[in-house]
LUMKOL-360640 format. One record per residue (C-alpha): x, y, z; chain; residue number from 1. Coordinates in nm, 4 decimals, padded with zeros to 6 digits. Each point is the difference from the previous one (the first is absolute). Example, Ala and Ser with C-alpha at 12.3 -4.5 7.8 and 13.67 -1.06 7.14 Angstrom:
LUMKOL-360640
bakol east=01.2300	north=-00.4500	up=00.7800	chain=A	n=1
bakol east=00.1370	north=00.3440	up=-00.0660	chain=A	n=2
end
This chain:
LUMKOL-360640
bakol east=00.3059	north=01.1628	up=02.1636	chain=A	n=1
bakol east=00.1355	north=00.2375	up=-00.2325	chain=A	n=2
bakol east=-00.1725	north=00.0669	up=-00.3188	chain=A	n=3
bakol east=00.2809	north=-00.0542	up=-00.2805	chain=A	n=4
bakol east=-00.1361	north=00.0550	up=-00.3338	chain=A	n=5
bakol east=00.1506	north=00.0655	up=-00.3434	chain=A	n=6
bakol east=00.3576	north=-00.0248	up=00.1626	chain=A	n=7
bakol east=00.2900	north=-00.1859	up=-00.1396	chain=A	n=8
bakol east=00.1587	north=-00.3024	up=00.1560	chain=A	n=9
bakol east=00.2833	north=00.2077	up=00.1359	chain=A	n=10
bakol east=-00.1344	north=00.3175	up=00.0887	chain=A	n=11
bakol east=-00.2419	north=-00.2125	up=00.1489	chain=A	n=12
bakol east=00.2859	north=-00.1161	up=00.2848	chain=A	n=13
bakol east=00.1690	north=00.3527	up=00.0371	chain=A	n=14
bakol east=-00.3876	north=00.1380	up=00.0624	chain=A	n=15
bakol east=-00.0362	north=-00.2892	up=00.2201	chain=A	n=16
bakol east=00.3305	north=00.1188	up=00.1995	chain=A	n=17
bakol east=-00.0899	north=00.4169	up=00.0407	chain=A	n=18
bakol east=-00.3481	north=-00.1407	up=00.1607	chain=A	n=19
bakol east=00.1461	north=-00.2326	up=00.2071	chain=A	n=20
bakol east=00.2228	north=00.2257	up=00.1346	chain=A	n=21
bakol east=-00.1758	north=00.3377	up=00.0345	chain=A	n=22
bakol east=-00.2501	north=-00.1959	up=00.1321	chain=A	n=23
bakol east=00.2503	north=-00.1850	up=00.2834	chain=A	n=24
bakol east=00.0906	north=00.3969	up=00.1101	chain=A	n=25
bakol east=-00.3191	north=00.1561	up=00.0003	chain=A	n=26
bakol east=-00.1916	north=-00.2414	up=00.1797	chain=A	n=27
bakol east=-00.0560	north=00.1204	up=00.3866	chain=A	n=28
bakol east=00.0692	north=-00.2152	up=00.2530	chain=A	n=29
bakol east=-00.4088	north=00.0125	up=00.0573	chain=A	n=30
bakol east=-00.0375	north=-00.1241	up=-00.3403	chain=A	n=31
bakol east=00.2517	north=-00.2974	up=-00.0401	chain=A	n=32
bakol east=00.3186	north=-00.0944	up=00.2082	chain=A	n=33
bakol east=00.3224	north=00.2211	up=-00.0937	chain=A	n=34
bakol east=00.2989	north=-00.1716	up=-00.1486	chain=A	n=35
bakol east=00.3224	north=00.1098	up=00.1623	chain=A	n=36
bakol east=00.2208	north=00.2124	up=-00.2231	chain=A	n=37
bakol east=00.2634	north=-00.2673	up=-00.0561	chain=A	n=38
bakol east=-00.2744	north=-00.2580	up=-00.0992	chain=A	n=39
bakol east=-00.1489	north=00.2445	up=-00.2047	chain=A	n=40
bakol east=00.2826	north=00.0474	up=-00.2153	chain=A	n=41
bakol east=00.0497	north=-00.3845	up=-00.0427	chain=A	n=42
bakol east=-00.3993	north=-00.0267	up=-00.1268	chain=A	n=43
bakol east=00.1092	north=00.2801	up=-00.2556	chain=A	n=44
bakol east=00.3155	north=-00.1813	up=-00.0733	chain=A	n=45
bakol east=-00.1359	north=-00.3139	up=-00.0795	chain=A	n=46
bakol east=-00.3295	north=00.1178	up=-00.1605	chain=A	n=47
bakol east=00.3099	north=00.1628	up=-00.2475	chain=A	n=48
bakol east=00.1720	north=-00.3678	up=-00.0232	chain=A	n=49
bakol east=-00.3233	north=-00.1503	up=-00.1006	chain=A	n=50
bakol east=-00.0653	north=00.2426	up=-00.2798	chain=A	n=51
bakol east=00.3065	north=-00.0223	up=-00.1623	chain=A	n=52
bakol east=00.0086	north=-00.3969	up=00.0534	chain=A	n=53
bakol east=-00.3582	north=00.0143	up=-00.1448	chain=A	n=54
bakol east=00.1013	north=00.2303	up=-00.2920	chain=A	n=55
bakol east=00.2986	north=-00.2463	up=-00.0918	chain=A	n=56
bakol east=-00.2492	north=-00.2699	up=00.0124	chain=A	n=57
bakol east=00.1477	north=-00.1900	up=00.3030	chain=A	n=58
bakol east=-00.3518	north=-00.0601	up=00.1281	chain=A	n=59
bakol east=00.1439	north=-00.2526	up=00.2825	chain=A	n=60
bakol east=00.2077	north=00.1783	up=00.1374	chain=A	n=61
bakol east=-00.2192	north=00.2890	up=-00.0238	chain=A	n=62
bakol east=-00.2439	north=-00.1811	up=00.2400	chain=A	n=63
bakol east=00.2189	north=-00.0549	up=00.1958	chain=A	n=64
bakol east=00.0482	north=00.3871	up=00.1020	chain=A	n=65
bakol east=-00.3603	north=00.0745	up=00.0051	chain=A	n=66
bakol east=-00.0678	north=-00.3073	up=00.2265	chain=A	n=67
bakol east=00.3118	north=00.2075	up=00.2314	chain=A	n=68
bakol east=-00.1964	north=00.2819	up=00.0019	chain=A	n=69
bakol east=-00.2609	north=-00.1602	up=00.1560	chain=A	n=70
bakol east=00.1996	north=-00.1769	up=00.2736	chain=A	n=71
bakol east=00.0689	north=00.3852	up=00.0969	chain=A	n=72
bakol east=-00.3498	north=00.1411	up=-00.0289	chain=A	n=73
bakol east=-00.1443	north=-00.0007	up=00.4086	chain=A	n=74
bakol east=-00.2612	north=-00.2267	up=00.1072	chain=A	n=75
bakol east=-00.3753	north=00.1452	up=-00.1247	chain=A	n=76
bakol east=-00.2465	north=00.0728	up=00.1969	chain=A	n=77
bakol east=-00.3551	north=00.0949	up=-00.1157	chain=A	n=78
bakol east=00.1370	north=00.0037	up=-00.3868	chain=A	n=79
bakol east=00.2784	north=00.2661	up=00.1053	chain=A	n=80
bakol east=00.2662	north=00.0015	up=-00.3210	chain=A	n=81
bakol east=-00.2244	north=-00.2884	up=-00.1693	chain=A	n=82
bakol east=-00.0021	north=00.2260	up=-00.2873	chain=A	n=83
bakol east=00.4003	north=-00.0243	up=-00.0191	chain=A	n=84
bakol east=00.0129	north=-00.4089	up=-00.0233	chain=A	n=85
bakol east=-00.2793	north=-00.0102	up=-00.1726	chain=A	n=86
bakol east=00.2301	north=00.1827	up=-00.3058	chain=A	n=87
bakol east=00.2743	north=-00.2217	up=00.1051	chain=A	n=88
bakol east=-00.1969	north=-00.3193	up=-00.0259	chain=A	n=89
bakol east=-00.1036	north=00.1532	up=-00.3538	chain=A	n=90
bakol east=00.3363	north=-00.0035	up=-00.1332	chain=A	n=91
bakol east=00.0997	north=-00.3225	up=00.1628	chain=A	n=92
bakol east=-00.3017	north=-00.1619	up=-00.2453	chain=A	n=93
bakol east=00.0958	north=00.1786	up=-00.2545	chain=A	n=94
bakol east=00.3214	north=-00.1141	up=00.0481	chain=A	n=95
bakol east=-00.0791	north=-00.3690	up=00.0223	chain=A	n=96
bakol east=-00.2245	north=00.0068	up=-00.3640	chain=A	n=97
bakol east=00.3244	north=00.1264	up=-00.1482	chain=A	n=98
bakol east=00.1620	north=-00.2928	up=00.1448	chain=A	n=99
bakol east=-00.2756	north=-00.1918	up=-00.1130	chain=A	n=100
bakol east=-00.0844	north=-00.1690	up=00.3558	chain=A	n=101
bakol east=-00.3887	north=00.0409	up=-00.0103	chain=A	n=102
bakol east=-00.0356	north=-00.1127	up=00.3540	chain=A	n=103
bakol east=00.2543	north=00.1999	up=00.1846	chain=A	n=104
bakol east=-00.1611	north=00.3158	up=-00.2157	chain=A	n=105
bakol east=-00.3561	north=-00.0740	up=00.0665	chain=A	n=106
bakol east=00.0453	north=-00.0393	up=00.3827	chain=A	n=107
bakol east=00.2082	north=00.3434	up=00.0175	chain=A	n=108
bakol east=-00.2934	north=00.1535	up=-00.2255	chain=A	n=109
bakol east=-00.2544	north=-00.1373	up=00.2492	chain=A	n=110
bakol east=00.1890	north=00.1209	up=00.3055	chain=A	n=111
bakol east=00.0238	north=00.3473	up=-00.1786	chain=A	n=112
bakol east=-00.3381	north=-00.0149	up=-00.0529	chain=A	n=113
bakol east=-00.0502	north=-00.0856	up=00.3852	chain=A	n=114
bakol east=00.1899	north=00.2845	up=00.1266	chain=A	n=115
bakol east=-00.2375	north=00.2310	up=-00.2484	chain=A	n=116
bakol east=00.1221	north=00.0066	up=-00.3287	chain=A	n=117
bakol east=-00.3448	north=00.0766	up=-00.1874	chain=A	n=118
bakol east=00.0738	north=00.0878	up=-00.3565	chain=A	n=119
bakol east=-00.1177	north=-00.2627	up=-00.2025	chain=A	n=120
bakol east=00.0154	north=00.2231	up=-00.3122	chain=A	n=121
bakol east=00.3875	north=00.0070	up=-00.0023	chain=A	n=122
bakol east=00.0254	north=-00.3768	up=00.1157	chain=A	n=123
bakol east=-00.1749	north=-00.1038	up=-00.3020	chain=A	n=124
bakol east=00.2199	north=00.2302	up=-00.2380	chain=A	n=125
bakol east=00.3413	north=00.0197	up=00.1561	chain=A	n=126
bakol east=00.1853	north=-00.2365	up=-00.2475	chain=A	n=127
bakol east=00.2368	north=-00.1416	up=00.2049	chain=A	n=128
bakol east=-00.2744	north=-00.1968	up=00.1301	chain=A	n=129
bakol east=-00.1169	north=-00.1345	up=-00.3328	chain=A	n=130
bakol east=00.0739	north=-00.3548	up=00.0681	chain=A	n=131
bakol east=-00.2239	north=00.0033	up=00.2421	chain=A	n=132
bakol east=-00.3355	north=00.1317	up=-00.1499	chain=A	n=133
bakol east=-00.1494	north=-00.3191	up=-00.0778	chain=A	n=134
bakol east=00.0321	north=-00.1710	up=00.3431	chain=A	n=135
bakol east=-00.2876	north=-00.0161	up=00.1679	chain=A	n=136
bakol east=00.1715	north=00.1082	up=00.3407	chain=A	n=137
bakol east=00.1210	north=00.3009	up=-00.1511	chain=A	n=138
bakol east=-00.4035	north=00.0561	up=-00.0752	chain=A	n=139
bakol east=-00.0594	north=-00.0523	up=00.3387	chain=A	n=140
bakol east=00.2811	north=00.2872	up=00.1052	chain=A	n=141
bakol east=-00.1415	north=00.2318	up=-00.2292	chain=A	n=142
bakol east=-00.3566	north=-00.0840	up=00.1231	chain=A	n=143
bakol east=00.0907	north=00.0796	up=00.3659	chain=A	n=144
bakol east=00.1677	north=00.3087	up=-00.1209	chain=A	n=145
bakol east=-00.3113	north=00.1477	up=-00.1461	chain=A	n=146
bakol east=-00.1682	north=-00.0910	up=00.3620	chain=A	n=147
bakol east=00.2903	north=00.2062	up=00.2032	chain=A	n=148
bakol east=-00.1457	north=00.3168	up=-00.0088	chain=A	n=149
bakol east=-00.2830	north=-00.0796	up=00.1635	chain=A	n=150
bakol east=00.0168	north=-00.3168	up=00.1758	chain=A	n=151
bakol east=00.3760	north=00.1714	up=00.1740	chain=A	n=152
bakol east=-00.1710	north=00.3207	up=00.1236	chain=A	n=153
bakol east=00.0380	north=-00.0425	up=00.3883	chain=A	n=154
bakol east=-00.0418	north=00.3509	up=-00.0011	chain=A	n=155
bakol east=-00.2036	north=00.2195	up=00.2535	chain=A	n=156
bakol east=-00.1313	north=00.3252	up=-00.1077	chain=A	n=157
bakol east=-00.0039	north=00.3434	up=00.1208	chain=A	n=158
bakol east=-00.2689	north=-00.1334	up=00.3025	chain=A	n=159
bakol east=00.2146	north=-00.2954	up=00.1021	chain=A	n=160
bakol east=-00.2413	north=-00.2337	up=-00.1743	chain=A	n=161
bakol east=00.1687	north=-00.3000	up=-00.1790	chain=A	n=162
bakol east=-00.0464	north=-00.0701	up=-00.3390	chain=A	n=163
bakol east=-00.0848	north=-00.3126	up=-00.0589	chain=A	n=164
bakol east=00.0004	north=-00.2059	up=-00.3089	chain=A	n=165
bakol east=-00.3301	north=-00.2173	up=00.1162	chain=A	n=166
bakol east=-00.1079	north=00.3710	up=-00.0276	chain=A	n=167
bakol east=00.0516	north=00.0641	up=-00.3266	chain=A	n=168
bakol east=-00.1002	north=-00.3643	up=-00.1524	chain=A	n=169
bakol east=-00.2116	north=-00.0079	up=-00.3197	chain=A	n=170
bakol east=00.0185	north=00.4444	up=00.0166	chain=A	n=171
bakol east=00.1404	north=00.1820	up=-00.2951	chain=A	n=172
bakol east=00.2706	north=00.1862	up=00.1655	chain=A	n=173
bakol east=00.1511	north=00.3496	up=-00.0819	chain=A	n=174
bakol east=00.2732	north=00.0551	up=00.1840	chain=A	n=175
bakol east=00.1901	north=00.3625	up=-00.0821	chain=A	n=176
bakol east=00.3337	north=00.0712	up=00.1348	chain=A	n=177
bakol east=-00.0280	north=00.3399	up=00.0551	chain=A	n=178
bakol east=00.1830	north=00.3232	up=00.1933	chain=A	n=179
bakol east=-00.2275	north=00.3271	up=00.1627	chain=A	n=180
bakol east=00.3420	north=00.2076	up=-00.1618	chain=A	n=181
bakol east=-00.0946	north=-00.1567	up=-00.3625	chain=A	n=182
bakol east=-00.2073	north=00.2594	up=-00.1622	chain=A	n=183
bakol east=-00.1270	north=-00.2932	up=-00.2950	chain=A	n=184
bakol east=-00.0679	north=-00.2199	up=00.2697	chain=A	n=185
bakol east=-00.2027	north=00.2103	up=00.1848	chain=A	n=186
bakol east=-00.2069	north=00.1122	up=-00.2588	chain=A	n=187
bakol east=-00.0557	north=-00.3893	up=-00.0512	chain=A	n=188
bakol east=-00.2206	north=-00.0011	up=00.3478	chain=A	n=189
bakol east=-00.3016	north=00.1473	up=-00.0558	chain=A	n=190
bakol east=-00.0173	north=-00.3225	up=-00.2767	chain=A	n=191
bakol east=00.0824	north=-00.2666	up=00.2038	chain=A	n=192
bakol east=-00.2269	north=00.1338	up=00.2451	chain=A	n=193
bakol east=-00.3036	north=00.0343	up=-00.2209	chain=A	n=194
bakol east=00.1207	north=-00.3621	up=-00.1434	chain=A	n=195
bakol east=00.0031	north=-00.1476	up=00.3423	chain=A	n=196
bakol east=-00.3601	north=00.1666	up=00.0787	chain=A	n=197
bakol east=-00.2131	north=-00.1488	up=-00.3462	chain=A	n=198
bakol east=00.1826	north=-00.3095	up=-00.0023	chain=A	n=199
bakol east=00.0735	north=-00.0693	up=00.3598	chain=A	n=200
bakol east=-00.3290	north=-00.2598	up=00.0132	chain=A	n=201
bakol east=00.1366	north=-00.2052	up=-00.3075	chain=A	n=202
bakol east=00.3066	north=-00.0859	up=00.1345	chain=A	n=203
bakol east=00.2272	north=00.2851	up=-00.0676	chain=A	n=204
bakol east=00.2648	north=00.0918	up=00.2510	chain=A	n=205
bakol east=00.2478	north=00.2659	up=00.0047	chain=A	n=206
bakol east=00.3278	north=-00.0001	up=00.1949	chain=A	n=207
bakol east=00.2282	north=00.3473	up=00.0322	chain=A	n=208
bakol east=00.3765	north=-00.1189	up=00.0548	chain=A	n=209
bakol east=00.1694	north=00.3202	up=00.0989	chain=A	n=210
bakol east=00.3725	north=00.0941	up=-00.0112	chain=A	n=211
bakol east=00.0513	north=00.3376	up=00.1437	chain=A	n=212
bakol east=00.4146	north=-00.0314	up=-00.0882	chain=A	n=213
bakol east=00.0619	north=-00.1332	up=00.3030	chain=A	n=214
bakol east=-00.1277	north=-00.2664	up=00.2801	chain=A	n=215
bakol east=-00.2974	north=00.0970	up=00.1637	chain=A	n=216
bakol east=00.0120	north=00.1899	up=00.3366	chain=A	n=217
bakol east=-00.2140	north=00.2056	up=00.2353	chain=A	n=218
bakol east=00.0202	north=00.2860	up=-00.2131	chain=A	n=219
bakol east=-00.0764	north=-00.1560	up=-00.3524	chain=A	n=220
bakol east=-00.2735	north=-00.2183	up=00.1786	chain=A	n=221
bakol east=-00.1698	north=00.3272	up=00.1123	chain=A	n=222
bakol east=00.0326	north=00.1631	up=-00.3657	chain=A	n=223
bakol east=-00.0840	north=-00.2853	up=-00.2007	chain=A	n=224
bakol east=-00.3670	north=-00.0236	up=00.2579	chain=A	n=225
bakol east=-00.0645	north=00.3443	up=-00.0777	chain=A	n=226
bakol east=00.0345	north=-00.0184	up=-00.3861	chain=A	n=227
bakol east=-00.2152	north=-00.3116	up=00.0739	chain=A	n=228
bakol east=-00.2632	north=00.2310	up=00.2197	chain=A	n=229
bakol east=-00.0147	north=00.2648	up=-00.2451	chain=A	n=230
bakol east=-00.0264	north=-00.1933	up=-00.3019	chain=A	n=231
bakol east=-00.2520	north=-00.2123	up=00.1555	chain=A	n=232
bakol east=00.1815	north=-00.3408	up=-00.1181	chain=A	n=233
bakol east=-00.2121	north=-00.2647	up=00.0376	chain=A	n=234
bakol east=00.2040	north=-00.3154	up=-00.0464	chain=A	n=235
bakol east=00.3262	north=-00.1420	up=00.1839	chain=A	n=236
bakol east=00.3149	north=00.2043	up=-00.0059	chain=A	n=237
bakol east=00.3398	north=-00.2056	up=00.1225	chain=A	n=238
bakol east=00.3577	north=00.1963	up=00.1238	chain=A	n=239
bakol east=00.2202	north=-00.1903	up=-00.1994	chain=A	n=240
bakol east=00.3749	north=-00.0558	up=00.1866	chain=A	n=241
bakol east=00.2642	north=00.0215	up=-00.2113	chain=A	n=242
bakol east=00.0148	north=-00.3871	up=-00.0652	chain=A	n=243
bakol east=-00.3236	north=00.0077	up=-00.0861	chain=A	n=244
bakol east=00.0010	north=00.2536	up=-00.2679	chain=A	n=245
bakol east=00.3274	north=-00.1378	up=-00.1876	chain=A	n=246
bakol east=-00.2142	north=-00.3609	up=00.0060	chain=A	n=247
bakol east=-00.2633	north=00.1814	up=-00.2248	chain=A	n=248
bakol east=00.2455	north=00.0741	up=-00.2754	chain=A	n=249
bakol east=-00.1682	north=00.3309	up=-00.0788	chain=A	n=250
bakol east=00.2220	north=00.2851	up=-00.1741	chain=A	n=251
bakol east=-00.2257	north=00.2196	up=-00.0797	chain=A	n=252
bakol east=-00.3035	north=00.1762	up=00.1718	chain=A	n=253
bakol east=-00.2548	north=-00.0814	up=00.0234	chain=A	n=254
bakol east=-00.0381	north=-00.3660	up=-00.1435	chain=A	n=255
bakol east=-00.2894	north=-00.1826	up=00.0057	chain=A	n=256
bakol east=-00.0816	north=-00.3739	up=00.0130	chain=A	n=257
bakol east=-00.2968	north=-00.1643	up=-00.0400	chain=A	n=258
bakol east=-00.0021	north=-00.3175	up=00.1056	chain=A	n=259
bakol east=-00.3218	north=-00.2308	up=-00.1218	chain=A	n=260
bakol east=-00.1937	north=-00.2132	up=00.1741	chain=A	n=261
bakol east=00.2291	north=-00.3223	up=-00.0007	chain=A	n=262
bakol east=00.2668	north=00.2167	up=00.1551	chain=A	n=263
bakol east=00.2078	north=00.0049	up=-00.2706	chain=A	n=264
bakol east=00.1061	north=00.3572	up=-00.1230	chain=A	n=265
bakol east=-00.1272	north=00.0743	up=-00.2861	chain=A	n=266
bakol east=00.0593	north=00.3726	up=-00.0898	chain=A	n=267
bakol east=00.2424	north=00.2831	up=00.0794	chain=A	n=268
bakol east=-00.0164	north=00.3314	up=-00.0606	chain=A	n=269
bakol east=00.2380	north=00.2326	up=00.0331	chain=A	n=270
bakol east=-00.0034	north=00.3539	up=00.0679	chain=A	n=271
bakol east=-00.3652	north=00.2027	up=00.0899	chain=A	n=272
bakol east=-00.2889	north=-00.1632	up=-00.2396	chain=A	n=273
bakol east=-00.3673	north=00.1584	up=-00.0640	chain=A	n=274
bakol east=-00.2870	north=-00.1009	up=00.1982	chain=A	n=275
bakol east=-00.1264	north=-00.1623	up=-00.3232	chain=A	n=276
bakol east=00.2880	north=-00.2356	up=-00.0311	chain=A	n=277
bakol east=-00.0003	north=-00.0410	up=00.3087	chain=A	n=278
bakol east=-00.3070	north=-00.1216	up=-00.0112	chain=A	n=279
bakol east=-00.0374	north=-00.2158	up=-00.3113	chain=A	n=280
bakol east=00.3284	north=-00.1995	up=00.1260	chain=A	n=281
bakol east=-00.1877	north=-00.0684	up=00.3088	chain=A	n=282
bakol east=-00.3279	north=-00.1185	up=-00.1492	chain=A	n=283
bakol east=00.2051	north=-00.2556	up=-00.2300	chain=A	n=284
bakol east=00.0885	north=-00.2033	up=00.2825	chain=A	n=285
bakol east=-00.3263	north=00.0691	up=00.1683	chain=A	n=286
bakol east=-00.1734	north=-00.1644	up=-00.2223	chain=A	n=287
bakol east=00.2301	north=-00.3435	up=-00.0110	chain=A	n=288
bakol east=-00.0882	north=-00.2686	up=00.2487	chain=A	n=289
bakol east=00.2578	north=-00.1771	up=00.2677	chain=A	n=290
bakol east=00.1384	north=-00.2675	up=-00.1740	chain=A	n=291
bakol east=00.1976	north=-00.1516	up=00.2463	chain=A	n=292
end
């Protein structure tokens, strides 16, 4: 669930490749299952293979590394490492327009999709999937996309109280992915706060996503309550594991969704906004109905 934006076919791969694999040896064993080192190396190998097969357009054989890779990856549990196939199944589609095999692409868009791919912007503009743009199916990929952020949360926040997506149904959400070290994105709070006090009755919900550089323990879960205490937060903040904060895609801090009341996202900002923009972003989709 990467966000991959204004990137070339090619870099596109080698990016794909430093994630997957920084990701593979930074994940604690409380976050995802560990890859041995030998298998480890192979995933890197072949991730390698499949570039350079993709870059000499041998898109078949190409798929056939990537779907390797994914005989290696370890069993998930609870969406542990969903993030990784959900990149591989990505380039496996991508592979399969190139080969112009519609079906085959489709179903490995779907299943990346599945596994939480959610950005619909760069499905719609990545141009190896051109073919595809005026299937309907492909509509219906990028329609569940747009849905992932919040119909995938599954997430608890800082309470232990589940986030729920029956929750959020027919709400305007905001949901800022945050850090307490971030200077911008603390000066951001006071906003959201105020936001989620005048609106809160119409529908508006905020959600804090915080990455504190590292998976949440004891120690950051007692830190990030008393930012919350002292700053009198009044709306959900979530720990995000590692896993979970790679699936959001965010590079910078803090960025900003707003998500309308469909569930499809609608807005993001990036970097630390004025209370008035804020604001006026929020009141646009306020004032559009549910459609669906």
């Amino acid at each position: 669930m990467r966000v991959l934006t204004e990137i070339s076919m090619s870099k596109r791969f080698g990016l794909i490749l430093l994630l997957l694999v920084a990701g593979l040896s930074q994940t604690s064993s409380a976050a995802a299952p560990e890859l041995d080192g030998a298998t480890h190396q192979k995933v890197r190998k072949l991730y390698s293979q499949a570039r350079s097969l993709y870059t000499d357009k041998l898109y078949a054989k190409s798929t056939e590394t990537l779907r390797e890779i994914l005989k290696l990856l370890p069993a998930s549990k609870d969406g542990q490492l969903d993030s990784f196939r959900a990149r591989v199944h990505y380039e496996v589609g991508c592979n399969y327009a190139l080969l112009e095999d519609k079906k085959q692409s489709l179903e490995a868009l779907s299943r990346a999709v599945d596994r939480g791919y959610w950005n619909a912007k760069y499905l719609v503009s990545d141009p190896s999937l051109k073919s595809l743009r005026g299937e309907k199916a492909f509509q219906d990929v990028v329609e569940r996309s747009k849905r992932l952020l919040t119909e995938g949360f599954g997430l608890k926040d800082i309470t232990g109280k589940e986030l729920l997506a029956k929750d959020n149904k027919g709400k305007v959400l905001i949901v800022d992915v945050w850090g307490t070290w971030c200077g911008p994105c603390r000066r951001e709070i006071p906003a959201f706060r105020k936001l989620q006090s005048k609106y809160g009755d119409r529908g508006l919900r905020v959600i804090g996503l915080t990455w504190e550089h590292k998976p949440p323990n004891a120690t950051i879960k007692k830190h990030v309550e008393g930012f919350i205490d002292t700053n009198k937060i009044n709306y959900p903040i979530v720990l995000l594991s590692l896993e979970a904060f790679k699936a959001t895609g965010v590079r910078s801090f803090p960025t900003t969704f707003f998500v309308d009341r469909d569930g499809f996202v609608a807005e993001t900002l990036n970097g630390a906004h004025s209370y008035e923009t804020l604001e006026s972003t929020a009141l646009k989709l306020l004032s559009q109905p549910v459609t669906r």
